[in-house]
C-alpha positions as CSV (number, residue, x, y, z in Angstrom):
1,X,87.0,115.1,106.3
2,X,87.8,114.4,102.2
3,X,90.2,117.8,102.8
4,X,92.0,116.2,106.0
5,X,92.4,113.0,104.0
6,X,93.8,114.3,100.6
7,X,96.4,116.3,103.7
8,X,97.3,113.2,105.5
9,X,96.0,114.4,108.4
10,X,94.1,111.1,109.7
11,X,94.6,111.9,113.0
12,X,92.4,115.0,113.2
13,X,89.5,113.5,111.1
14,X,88.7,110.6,113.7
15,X,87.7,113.4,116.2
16,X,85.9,115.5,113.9
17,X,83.8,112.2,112.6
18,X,83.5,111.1,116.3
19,X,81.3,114.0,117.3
20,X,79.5,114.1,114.3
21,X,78.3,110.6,115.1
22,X,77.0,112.6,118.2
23,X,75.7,115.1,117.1
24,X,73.8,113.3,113.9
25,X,73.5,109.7,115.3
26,X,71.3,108.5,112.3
27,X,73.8,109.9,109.8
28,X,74.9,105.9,108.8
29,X,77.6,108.2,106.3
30,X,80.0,109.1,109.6
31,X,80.1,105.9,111.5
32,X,81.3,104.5,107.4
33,X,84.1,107.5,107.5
34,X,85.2,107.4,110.5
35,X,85.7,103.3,109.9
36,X,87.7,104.6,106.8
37,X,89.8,106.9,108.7
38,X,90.3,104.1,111.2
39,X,91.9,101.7,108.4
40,X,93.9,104.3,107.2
41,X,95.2,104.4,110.6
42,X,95.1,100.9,111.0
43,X,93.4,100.7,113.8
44,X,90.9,98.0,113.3
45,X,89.1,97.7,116.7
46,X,88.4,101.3,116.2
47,X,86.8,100.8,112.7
48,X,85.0,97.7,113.8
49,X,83.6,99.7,116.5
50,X,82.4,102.2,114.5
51,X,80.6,100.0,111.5
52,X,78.8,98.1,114.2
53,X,77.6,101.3,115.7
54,X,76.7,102.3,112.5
55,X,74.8,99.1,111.5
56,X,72.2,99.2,114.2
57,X,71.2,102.4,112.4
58,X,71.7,101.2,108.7
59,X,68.6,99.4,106.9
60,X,70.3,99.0,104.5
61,X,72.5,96.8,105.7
62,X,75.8,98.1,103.7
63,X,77.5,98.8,107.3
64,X,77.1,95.0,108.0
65,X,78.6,94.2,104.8
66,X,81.5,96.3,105.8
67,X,81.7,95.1,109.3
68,X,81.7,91.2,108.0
69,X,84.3,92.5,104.9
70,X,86.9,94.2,107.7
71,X,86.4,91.3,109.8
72,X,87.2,88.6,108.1
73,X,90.2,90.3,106.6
């Protein structure tokens, strides 16, 4: 994902991240880069998505710290 970001290639990181949420639900680190990727992209309803996901699964409650940040920006 760092590799397709440093190359601009946004696009074909969402995808990638998208089914590693899949295949590693608990993984708290992909729902955060896929949000990433989604600003960068600046599609917001996508990273919102994606850090709420992510949240339910986070104890440590960074995701919702994200979620609340994006939000209210």
């Amino acid at each position: 994902g760092e590799m397709l970001r440093k190359s601009q290639r946004i696009n074909e990181a969402i995808p990638i991240y998208q089914r590693l949420i899949a295949l590693e639900p608990d993984n708290t680190a992909h729902y955060n880069n896929l949000a990433s990727f989604a600003l960068a992209k600046q599609d917001i309803r996508l990273a919102l998505n994606a850090l709420e996901q992510g949240a339910n699964r986070d104890r440590t409650g960074y995701l919702s710290l994200q979620t609340a940040r994006i939000a209210f920006e």
